[in-house]
C-alpha positions as CSV (number, residue, x, y, z in Angstrom):
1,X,43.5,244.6,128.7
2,X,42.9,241.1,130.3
3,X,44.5,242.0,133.7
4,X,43.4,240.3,136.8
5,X,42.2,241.5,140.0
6,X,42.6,239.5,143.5
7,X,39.7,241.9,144.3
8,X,37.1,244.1,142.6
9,X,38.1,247.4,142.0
10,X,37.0,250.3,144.1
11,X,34.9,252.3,141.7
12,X,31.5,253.6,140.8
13,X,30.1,252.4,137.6
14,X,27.3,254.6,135.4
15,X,25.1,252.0,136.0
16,X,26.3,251.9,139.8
17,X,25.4,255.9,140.0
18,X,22.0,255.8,137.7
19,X,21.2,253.0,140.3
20,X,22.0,255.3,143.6
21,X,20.1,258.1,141.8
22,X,17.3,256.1,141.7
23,X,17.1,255.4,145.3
24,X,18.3,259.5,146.7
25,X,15.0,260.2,144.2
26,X,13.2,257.5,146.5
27,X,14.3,258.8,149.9
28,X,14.1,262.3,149.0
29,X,10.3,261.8,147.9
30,X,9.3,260.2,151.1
31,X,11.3,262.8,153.1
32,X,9.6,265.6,151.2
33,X,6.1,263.9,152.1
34,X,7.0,263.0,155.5
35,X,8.2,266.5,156.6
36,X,5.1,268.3,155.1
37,X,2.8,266.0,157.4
38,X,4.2,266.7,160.2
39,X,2.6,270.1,160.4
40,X,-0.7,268.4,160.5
41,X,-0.3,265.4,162.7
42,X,-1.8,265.4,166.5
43,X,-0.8,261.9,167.5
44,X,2.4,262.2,169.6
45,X,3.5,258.7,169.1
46,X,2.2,259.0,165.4
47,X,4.2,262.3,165.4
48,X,7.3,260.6,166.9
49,X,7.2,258.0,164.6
50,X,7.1,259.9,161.5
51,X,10.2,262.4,163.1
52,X,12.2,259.2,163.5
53,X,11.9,258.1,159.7
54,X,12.6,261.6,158.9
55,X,15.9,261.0,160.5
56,X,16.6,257.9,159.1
57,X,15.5,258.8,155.7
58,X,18.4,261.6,156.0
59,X,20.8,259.4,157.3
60,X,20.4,257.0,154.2
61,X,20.4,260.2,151.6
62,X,24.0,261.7,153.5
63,X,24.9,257.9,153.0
64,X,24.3,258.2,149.2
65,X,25.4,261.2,149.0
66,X,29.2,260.3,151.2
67,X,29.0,256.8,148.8
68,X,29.3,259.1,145.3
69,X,32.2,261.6,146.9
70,X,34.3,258.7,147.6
71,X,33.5,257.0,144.1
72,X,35.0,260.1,142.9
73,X,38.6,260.1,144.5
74,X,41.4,260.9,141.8
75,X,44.3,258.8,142.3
C-alpha cells in the first residue's frame, strides 16, 4: 500500500476528468457561438480572425478528447 514511485503514475484521476470536462464544456461553448456568427459577419479580417479561433478551439477539444482515450489504456 505504501509503494514508491520514481515517477507519477500515468493515469487520469476523477478529479483529473471532471476538470477536462469542465474545460471541453468551455471550448465547445465558444465554438458553438463562434461558428453561428460567422454567418453574419462582413469584416474579412474580422471573419478571418474568428475562422482561425474556430480552428484552434477544435484543435484544443480533439486534444481533450485524444488526452481521455489514452487515460483509458488497459494494461
Amino acid at each position: 500500500m505504501n509503494e514508491k514511485y520514481s515517477k507519477a503514475p500515468n493515469i487520469l484521476t476523477c478529479k483529473d476528468l471532471d476538470y477536462l470536462k469542465d474545460i471541453f464544456g468551455w471550448h465547445y461553448t465558444t465554438y458553438k457561438l463562434m461558428i453561428n456568427s460567422l454567418d453574419y459577419i462582413e469584416d474579412k479580417s474580422v471573419y478571418e480572425m474568428i475562422n482561425e479561433c474556430v480552428k484552434l478551439l477544435e484543435e484544443h477539444m480533439n486534444l481533450i478528447i485524444k488526452l481521455v482515450k489514452d487515460g483509458i489504456n488497459e494494461e
